[in-house]
N, C-alpha and C positions, 0 to 999 in steps of 0.2 A: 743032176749035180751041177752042171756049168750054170742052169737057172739059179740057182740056191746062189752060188759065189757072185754071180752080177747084180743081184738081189741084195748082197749083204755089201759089195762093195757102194750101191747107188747109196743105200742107208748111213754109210759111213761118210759118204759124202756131204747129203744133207748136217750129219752131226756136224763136220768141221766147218760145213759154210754160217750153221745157227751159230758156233759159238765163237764167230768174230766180233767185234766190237764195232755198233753202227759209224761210219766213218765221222770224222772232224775236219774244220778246215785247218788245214795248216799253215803251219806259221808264217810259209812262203805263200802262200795262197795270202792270209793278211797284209804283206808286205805289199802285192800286186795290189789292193783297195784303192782306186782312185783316190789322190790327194788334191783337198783344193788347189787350186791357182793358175798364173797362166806362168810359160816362158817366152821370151822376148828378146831379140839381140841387141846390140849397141846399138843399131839403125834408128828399130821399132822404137827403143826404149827413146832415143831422142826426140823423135816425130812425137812420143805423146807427150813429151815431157816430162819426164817420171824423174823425180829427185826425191833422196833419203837422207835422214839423219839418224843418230846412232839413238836410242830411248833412254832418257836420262834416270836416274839412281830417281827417285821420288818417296815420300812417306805420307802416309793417310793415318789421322786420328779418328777414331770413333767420336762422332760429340752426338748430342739430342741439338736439336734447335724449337726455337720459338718467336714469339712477337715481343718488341721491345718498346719503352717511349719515353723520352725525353721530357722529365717533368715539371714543373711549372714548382719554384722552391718557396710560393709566396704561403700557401698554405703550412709547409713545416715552419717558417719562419715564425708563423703566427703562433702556430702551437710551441717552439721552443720557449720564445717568447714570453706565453701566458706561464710555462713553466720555469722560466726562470724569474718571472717575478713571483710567485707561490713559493717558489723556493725561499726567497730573498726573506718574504713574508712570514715565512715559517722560522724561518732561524731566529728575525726579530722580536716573534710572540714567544719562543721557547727559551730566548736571554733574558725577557721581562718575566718567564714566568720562575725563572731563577733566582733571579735577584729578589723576586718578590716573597720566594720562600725561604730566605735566607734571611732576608730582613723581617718576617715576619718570628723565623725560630730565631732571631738573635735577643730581640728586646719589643717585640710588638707594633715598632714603630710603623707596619703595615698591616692593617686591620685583613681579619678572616676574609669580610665580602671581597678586599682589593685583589688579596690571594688566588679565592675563587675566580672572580672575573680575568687574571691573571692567567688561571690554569685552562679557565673556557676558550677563553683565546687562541691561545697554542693551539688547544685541541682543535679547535675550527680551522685554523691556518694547515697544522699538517695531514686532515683529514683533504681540504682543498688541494694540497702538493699530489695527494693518491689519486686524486681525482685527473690530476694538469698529465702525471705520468701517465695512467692508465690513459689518457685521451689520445697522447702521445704515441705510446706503444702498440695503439690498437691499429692507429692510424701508419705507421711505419716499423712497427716491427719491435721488438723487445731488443734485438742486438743490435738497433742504430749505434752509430758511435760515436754521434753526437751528446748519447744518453751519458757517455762519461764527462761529467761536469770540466775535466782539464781541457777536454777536446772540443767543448761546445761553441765556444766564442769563436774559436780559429776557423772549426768548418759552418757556420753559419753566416761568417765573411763571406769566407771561399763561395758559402752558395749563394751569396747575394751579390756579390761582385761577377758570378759566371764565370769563375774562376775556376772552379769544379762543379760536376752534374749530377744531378740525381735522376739515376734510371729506373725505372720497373720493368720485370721482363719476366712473362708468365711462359709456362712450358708444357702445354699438353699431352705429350707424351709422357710426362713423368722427369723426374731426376735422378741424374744415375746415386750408387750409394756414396754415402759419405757427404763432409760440409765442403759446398765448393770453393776453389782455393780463388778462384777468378772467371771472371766475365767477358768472352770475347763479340765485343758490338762491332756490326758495318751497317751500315744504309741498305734498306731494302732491296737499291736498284745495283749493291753491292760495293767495289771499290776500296777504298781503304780501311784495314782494321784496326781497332783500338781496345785495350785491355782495362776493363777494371778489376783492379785487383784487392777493394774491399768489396764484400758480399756477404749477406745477410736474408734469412727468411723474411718475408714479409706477410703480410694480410694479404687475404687473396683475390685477382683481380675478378669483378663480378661479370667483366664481360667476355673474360676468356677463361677456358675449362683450364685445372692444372695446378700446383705450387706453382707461387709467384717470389723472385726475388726481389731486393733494392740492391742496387751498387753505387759507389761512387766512382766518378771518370775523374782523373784531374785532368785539367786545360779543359776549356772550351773547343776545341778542335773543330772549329767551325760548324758545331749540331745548334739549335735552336729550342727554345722548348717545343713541346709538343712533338719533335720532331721522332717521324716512324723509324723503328730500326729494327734489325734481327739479332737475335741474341745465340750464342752457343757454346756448349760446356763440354768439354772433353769427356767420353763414355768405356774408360777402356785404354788400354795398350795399344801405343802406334804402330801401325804393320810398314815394313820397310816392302816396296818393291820398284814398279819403272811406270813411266806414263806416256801416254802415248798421246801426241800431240791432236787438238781437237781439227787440223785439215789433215787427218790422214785418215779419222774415220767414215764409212761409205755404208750404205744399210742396204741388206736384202734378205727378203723370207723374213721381215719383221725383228731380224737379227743385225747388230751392230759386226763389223767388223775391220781388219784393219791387213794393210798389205807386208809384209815380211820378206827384203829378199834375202835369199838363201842360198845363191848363188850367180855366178858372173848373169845369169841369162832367165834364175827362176825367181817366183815371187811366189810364195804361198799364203794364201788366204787363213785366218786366223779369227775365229770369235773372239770379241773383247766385252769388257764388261765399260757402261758408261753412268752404272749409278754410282761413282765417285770420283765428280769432279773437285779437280784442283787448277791454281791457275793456269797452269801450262797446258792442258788437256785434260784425260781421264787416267785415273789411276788403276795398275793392272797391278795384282799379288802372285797372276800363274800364267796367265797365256803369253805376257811378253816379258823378256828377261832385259836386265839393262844392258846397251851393247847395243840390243837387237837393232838391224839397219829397219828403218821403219818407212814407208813410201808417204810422204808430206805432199807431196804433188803429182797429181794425175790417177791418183789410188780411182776416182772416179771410172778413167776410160780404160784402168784393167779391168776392173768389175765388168765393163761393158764387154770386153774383148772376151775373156773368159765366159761370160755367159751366153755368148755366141752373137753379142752386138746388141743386147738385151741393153735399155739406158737403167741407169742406178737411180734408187728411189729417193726420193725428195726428204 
């Protein structure tokens, strides 16, 4: 009997131990997880030189970018040019070939052949203007704005004076959707931006993959022709966040990061993102908020402190 009851109590045991639930970490167990960073006192933090500034409000647009170039206006010159004398030409032959049908259905005073030779005319004159356009068009695009006869004479100054530029700027990645409203150009090696804000499809460039646009720049702003440039178009909604200046960033484990303090004496280490640079540094949407006190100087020799005197990578 007493075997039977310690036999049934062992069983009952085993039941309540199966039917626990395998343990988890808890939530105070996550809270202990080592956090980045070092802490530091006034002393320490003097000796290395550690200064912060607050991480300023910042905005990032989505754009595409591309290769741009400064073009040489002696070619369209030529072709408006030949088309505005075709034009000139055409209007001429089709007032002669009016009068000449008028005076012929009036009283004969213009014989049939003069009529004919009259109407062959014309016809050759504005077959030559489809010809001067379509040369035109192929060559700079169907929505030049030149093509509107009010506009032609003004902007064909402006581009022979150098007074305004004519850019092409092809886009390998493609174009976001829609027509674009403007063209922001800098110099390759960066520096100052300038907007062109007419733009237009063009014929496509044969040495680089992609839709190609034309824009016009007004001023000269000191480019040249031929002169290389980068182009880029807005791709999307501006994302608002904070940026974190380009000497507070320090790399290790192949990972950018950046120092955070957080208190009189702590700094914690923080991943950052650096594929969005802007002038001030790199543009952050989550890891740093604006405010944040951000370490501009010496971020270098916490990394090292922290990692146990380990130097930070190049």
């Amino acid at each position: 009997m007493t075997l039977r009851i310690a036999t049934a109590g062992f069983v009952a045991l085993l039941c309540a131990c199966s039917a626990r639930s395998p343990e988890t970490p808890s939530a105070h167990a996550e809270a202990e997880a080592p956090l980045l960073g070092v802490e530091l006192d006034a002393e320490q933090q003097e000796k290395l030189g550690v200064e912060t500034e607050a991480a300023a409000v910042a905005t990032w647009q989505p754009s595409v970018a591309g290769p741009a170039q400064v073009l040489d206006p002696q070619e369209l010159v030529a072709a408006m040019a030949e088309q505005g004398k075709a034009e000139a030409e055409a209007h001429s032959s089709d007032a002669a070939r009016k009068r000449a049908r008028d005076l012929f259905g009036a009283d004969t005073a213009v014989s049939a052949a003069t009529l004919e030779t009259a109407e062959r005319q014309a016809a050759s004159d504005s077959a030559l203007l489809e010809v001067a356009r379509t040369r035109a068009a192929l060559g700079f695009g169907g929505g030049a704005p030149w093509l509107s006869a009010n506009r032609r004479d003004a902007l064909l100054g402006a581009l022979a004076r150098g007074n305004t530029l004519l850019v092409r700027a092809s886009f390998p990645g493609g174009l976001p959707n829609g027509k674009p409203a403007a063209l922001t150009l800098r110099r390759v090696n960066g520096g100052d931006a300038w907007t062109a804000s007419e733009v237009w499809s063009a014929p496509a460039d044969p040495s680089v993959p992609g839709p190609t646009l034309l824009a016009l720049l007004a001023g000269s702003n000191g480019l040249g022709f031929g002169e290389r440039l980068t182009a880029t178009l807005p791709a999307g909604d501006s994302q608002t966040g904070a940026v974190v200046p380009a000497s507070a960033m320090v790399l290790a484990g192949g990972q950018a990061w950046c120092y955070v303090q957080t208190g009189e004496h702590e700094f914690a280490r923080r991943a950052i993102e650096i594929g969005k640079p802007v002038d001030a540094g790199y543009f952050q949407q989550h890891a740093i908020a604006a405010g944040d006190k951000i370490v501009t100087a010496g971020a270098g020799l916490l990394l090292a402190r922290e990692l146990g005197g380990a130097p930070a990578e190049d």
